[in-house]
C-alpha positions in Angstrom: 46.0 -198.9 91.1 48.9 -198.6 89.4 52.4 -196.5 88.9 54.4 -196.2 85.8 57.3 -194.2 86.3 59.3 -192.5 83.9 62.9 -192.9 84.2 64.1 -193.4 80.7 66.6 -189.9 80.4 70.0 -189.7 81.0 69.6 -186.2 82.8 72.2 -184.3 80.8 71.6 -181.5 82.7 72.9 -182.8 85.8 76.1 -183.5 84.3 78.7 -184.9 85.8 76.1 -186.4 88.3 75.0 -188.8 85.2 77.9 -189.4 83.7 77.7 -192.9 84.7 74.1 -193.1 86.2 70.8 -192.4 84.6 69.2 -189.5 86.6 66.5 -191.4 88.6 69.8 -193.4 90.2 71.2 -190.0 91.5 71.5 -190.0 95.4 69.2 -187.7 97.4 70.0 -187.4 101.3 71.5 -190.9 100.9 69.0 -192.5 98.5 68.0 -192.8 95.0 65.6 -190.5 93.3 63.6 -193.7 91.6 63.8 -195.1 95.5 61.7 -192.2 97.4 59.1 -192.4 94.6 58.5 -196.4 95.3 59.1 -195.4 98.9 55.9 -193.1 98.8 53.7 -194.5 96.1 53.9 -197.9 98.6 52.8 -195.6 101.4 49.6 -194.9 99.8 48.8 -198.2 99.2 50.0 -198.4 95.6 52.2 -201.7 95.0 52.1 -202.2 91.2 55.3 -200.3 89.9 56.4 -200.5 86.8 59.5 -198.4 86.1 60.0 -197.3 82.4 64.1 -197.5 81.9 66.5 -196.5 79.2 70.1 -195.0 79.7 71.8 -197.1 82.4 68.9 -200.2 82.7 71.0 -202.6 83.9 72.1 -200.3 87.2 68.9 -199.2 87.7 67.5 -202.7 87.7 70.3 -204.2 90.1 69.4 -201.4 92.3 65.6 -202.2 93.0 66.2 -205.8 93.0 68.5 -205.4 95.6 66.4 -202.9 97.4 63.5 -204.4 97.1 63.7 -207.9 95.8 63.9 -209.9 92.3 61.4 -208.5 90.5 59.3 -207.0 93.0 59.3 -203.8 90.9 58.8 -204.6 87.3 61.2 -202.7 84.8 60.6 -202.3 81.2 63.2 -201.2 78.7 62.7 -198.6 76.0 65.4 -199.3 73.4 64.1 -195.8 71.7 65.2 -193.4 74.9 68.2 -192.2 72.8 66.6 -190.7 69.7 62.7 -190.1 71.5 61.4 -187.4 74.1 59.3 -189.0 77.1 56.2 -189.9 74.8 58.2 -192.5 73.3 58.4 -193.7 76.3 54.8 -193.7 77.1 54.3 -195.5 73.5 56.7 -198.2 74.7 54.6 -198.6 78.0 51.1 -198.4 76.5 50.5 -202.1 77.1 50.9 -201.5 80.6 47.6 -198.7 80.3 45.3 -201.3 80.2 43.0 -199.9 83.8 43.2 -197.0 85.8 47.1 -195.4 86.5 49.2 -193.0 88.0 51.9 -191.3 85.5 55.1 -190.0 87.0 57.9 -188.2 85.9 61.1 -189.9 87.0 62.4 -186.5 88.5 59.5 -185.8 90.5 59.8 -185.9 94.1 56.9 -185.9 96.6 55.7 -186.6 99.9 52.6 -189.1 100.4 50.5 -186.4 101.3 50.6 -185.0 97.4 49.5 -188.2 95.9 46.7 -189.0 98.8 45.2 -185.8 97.6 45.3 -186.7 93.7 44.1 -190.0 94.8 41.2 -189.1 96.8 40.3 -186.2 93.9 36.8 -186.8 91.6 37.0 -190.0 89.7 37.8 -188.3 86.3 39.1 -189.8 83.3 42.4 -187.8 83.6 43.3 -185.5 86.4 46.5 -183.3 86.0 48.6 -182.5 89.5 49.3 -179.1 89.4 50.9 -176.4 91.8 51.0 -172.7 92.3 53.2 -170.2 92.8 53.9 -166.2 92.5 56.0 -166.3 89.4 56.8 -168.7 86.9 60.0 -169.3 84.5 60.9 -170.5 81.3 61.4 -174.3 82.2 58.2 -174.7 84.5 55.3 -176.5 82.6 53.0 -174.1 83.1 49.0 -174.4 83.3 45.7 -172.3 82.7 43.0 -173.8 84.0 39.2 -172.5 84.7 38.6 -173.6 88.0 39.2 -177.1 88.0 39.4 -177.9 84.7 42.8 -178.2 82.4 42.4 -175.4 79.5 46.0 -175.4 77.8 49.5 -176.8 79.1 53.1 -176.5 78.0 56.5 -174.3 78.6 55.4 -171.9 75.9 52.0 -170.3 76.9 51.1 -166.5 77.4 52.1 -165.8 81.1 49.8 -163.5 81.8 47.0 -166.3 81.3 49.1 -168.8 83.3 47.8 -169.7 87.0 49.7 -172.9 87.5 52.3 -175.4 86.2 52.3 -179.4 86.2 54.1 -181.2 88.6 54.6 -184.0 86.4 52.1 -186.7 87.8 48.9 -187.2 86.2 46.0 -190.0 87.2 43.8 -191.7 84.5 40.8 -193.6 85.5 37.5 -194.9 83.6 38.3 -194.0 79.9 41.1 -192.4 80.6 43.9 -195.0 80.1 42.3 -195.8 76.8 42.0 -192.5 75.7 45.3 -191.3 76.2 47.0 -194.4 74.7 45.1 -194.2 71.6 46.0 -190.8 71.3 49.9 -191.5 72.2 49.7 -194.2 69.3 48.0 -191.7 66.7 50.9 -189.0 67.4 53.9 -190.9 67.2 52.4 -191.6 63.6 53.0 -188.2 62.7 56.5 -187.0 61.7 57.3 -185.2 64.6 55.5 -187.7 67.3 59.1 -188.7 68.4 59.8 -185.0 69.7 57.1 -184.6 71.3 56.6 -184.4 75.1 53.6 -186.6 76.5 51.8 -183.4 78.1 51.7 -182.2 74.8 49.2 -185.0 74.0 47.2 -183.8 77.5 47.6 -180.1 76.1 45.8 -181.6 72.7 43.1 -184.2 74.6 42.6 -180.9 76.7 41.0 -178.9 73.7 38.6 -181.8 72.6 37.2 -182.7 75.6 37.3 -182.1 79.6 41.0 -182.7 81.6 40.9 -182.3 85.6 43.4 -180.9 87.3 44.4 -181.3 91.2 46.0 -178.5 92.8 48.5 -179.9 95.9 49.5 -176.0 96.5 51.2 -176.3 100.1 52.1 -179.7 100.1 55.9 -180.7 99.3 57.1 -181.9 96.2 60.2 -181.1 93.9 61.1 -181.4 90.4 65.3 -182.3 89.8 66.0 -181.3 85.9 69.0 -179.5 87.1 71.9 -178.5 90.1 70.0 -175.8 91.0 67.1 -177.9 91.9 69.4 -180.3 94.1 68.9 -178.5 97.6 64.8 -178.4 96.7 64.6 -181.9 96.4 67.0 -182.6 99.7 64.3 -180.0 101.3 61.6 -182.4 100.2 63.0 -186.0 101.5 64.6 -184.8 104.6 60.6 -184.0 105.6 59.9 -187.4 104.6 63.1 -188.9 106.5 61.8 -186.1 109.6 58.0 -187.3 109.7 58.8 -191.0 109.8 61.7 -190.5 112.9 58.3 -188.1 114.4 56.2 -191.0 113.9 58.8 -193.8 115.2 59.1 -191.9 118.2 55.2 -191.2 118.5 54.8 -194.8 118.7 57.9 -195.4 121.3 56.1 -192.7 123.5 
């Protein structure tokens, strides 16, 4: 299995935080965003990481060499991150979609626990992680789904049909890979494919043919686009940083 992570965007919205960093290098209880991601993908057994880079590569890259070795965790530059939304980042990376992989946004946070359960979900061609909640706002990427399958997705959808949102990790298995990077090349054809948000290409593969969803309600996970989301994310790896001391000291005893 492998990873491909996101982490072209500067993160204007976190401004001044990214004034010199790119936002998957911003610090989260005294480590980087792009850092707790490889952290937890290696827990569950996942150890091909390829990290998609734009604004502030060459910072990023020192940092997970030094972290974790000379190329231990491939990087790949998209020159395009300036003037494209996340699918052009996902066109840039297509030759790494070659067999089944896991999709992350580079400002989702998890525990291992969320990706064990999208791992150990039915073997569908594309599974979308999603959440729920009571309410939902303006900037969620909000889902409706009938049961488990993925009906529409996007920020802009009738929300009194909503019953989830994305949290910005998606699995492709089988056909999936294929699928999906055929269908990123045909849209960044079209005049507007550099606008366009990569879930907007699930949203369209959704209304042809059968998307999966897996729902991680209760298990921890947080999404960083802005400084309001700052004390979520510290919520979510200080329970990481918590269960390994627990565990350390389950092992001493």
């Amino acid at each position: 299995m492998k990873a491909i992570i996101l982490s072209a965007g500067q993160g204007k919205r976190l401004l001044p935080l990214t004034a010199e960093r790119p936002k998957c290098a911003v610090t989260i209880h005294g480590q980087s965003m792009v850092e707790w991601q490889i952290d937890e993908l290696v827990k569950c057994g996942v150890e091909e990481i390829c990290v998609m880079l734009g604004y502030g590569a060459d910072m990023v890259v020192e940092l997970l060499d030094e972290r974790y070795g000379t190329g231990r965790v491939r990087t790949i530059f998209n020159p395009f991150f300036a003037v494209a939304d996340n699918l052009g980042t996902c066109w840039v990376a297509r030759p790494e979609m070659t067999g089944d992989f896991i999709l992350i946004n580079g400002d989702t946070l998890f525990q291992a626990p969320v990706l064990e359960k999208l791992l150990g979900s039915a073997p569908h061609p594309i599974t979308v992680t999603i959440d729920r909640k009571s309410s939902y706002d303006l900037d969620d990427m909000k889902v409706i789904v009938d049961g488990e399958r993925l009906v529409r997705v996007g920020k802009d959808l009738p929300l009194d049909q909503v019953n989830g949102e994305s949290i910005g990790m998606l699995l492709f298995r089988g056909e999936g890979p294929e699928l999906f990077r055929q269908t990123v090349e045909r849209v960044l054809r079209t005049p507007t494919g550099t606008k366009r948000w990569y879930l907007s290409v699930i949203d369209e593969l959704a209304q042809q043919k059968p998307v999966w969803t897996c729902c991680i309600e209760g298990l921890a996970w947080g999404e960083v686009d802005c400084p309001d989301d700052l004390q979520q994310a510290e919520n979510v790896v200080r329970g990481i940083v918590e269960g390994q001391t627990s565990h350390r000291r389950g092992a001493l005893g």
